[in-house]
C-alpha positions, 0 to 999 in steps of 0.5 A, spaced: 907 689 379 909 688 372 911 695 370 917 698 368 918 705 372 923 710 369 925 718 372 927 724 370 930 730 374 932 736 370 934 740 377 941 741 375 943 740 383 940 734 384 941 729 390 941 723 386 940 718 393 933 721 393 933 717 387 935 711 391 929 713 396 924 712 390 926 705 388 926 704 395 919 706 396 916 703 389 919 696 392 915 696 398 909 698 394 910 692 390 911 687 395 905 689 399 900 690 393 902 686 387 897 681 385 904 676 382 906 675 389 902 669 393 905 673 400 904 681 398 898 683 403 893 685 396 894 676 395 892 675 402 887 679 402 884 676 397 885 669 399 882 671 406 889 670 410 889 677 412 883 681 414 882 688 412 883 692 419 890 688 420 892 690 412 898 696 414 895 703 412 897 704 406 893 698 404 887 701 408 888 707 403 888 705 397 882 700 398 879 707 400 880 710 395 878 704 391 871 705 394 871 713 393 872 711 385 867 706 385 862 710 387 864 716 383 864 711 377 858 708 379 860 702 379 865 701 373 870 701 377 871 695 380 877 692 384 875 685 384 874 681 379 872 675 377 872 674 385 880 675 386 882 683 389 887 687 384 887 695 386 893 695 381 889 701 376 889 705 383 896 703 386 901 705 381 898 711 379 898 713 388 905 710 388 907 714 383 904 721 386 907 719 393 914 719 390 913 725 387 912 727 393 919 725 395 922 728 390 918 734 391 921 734 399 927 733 397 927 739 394 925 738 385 922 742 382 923 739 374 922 732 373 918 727 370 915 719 372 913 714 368 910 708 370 909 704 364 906 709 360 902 713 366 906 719 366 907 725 372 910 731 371 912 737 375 916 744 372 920 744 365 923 740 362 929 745 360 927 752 361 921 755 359 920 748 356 914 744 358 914 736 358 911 733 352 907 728 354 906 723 348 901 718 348 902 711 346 898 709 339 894 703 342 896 700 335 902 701 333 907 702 339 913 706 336 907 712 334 904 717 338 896 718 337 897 726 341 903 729 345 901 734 351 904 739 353 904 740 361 908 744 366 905 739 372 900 734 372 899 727 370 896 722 364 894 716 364 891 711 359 888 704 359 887 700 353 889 692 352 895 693 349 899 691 354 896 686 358 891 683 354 884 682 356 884 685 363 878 690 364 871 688 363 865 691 364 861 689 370 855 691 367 855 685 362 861 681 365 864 682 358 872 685 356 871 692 354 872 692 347 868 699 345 875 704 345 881 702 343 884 707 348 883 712 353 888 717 357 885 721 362 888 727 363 888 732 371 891 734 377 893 726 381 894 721 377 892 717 383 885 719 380 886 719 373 889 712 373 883 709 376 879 714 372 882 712 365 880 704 368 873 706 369 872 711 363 875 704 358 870 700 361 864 705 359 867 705 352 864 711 349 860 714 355 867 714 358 870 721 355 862 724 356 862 721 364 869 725 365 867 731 362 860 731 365 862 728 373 870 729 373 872 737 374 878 738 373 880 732 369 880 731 361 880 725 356 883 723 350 880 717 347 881 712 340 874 709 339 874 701 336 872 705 330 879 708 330 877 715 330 879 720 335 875 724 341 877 728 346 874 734 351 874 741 351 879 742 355 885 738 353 885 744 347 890 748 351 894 741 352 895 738 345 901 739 341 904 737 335 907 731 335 913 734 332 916 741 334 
C-alpha cells in the first residue's frame, strides 16, 4: 500500500518466525486493501465488480469500522473520495494493531511497529525504559516537532508531506490546508490513524473534537501558522527531544 513497515522486538528470546507471520500478514492486507492495485478487493469494490456481502471478512470489517468513524467524526472522515473507495487511513493503522496481536500471541511483550510513521508500542524498549516516540516535523523530515514517551499505545499523524494532496474536507471539497500536521495519540491505532485523518480534515476544530468527543485519545498538531498546540493529557507524554 505504498508504505514502508519496520519492527522492532526487544524480547531477548524472540522466535524471529513470528516476524515471518507478520509480513505474511501485511502482504495479505496489501493485496486485499490496496488502492495501487486493479485486482485488491477495495479496487473491485470501487469499480463495482465485486459487492459488499461477497468482499471476505476482514474487508467487511474495515469498512465497519470506516462507517463507525464517519459517524463519530461527523462525516470528516469519509472513505470515498472523489467517487473512488480508499480506507487506506483506517486499514494501516487496523493491520498493524492485528500484527501486534500476533506478536503478543507469540509471546512479546517489548516491541514497537512502525507503518510509515503510525507507530504501535508495547513494554520497554530496554529495561525500565519506555519507547520514545518521535514525531516527524511536517517540514523538515530529519527533525522532530515532540518525542512521547509511551510504555504502550499507538500515535498516528496526517499531514500531506508525504502524499501530497490526499485529504480533503467534505464540507468544501477542497484540500485541507489549515494544519500542517496532526498526531493522535490512544490506546488503538486503528482508531487513531483514522482519527488523525479526520482531525486534519477539520484543521484547527480537529485538536478540540479529539479532546471534546474521543476519551481516551490525545492530539498533537502544527497549525499552518507553525505554532504548536496540543491536549492536556499528552503533558504526561511529552519529552525532551534529546535525553
Amino acid at each position: 500500500m505504498g508504505t514502508v513497515v519496520s519492527i522492532d522486538v526487544r524480547d531477548a528470546e524472540a522466535d524471529p518466525h513470528v516476524l515471518d507471520t507478520v509480513v505474511e500478514w501485511l502482504h495479505e492486507v496489501d493485496a486485499r486493501f490496496s488502492t495501487y492495485r486493479e485486482d485488491s478487493e477495495v479496487s473491485r469494490l470501487s469499480r463495482g465488480e465485486l459487492s459488499l456481502g461477497d468482499a471476505h471478512a476482514d474487508v467487511r470489517e474495515a469498512l465497519a469500522l470506516c462507517d463507525e468513524v464517519h459517524a463519530l467524526s461527523h462525516g470528516l472522515f469519509d472513505v470515498w473520495r472523489g467517487g473512488r473507495l480508499d480506507p487506506s487511513a483506517l486499514v494501516k493503522g487496523w493491520s498493524v494493531e492485528r500484527a501486534a496481536l500476533i506478536l503478543q500471541l507469540a509471546g512479546l511483550g517489548d516491541f514497537c511497529v512502525n507503518a510509515g510513521g503510525d507507530v504501535l508500542v508495547r513494554g520497554e524498549a530496554a529495561p525500565g525504559e519506555p519507547w520514545r516516540v518521535g514525531i516527524r516535523h511536517p517540514e523538515e523530515s530529519e527533525r522532530v516537532a515532540a518525542v512521547l514517551a509511551m510504555n504502550r499505545g499507538a500515535a498516528a499523524t496526517s499531514g500531506l508531506y508525504e502524499r501530497g494532496g490526499h485529504i480533503v474536507d467534505p464540507r468544501t471539497g477542497q484540500v485541507a490546508s489549515r494544519l500542517l500536521s496532526v498526531t493522535v495519540v490512544g490506546p488503538s491505532l486503528t482508531y487513531a490513524d483514522a482519527f488523525s485523518t479526520a482531525a486534519f480534515a477539520m484543521g484547527a476544530d480537529g485538536v478540540r473534537w479529539v479532546a471534546a468527543e474521543l476519551p481516551g485519545y490525545d492530539a498533537y498538531a502544527i497549525t499552518a501558522e507553525h505554532r504548536a498546540v496540543w491536549t492536556a493529557g499528552l503533558d504526561a507524554l511529552l519529552a525532551p527531544a534529546e535525553s
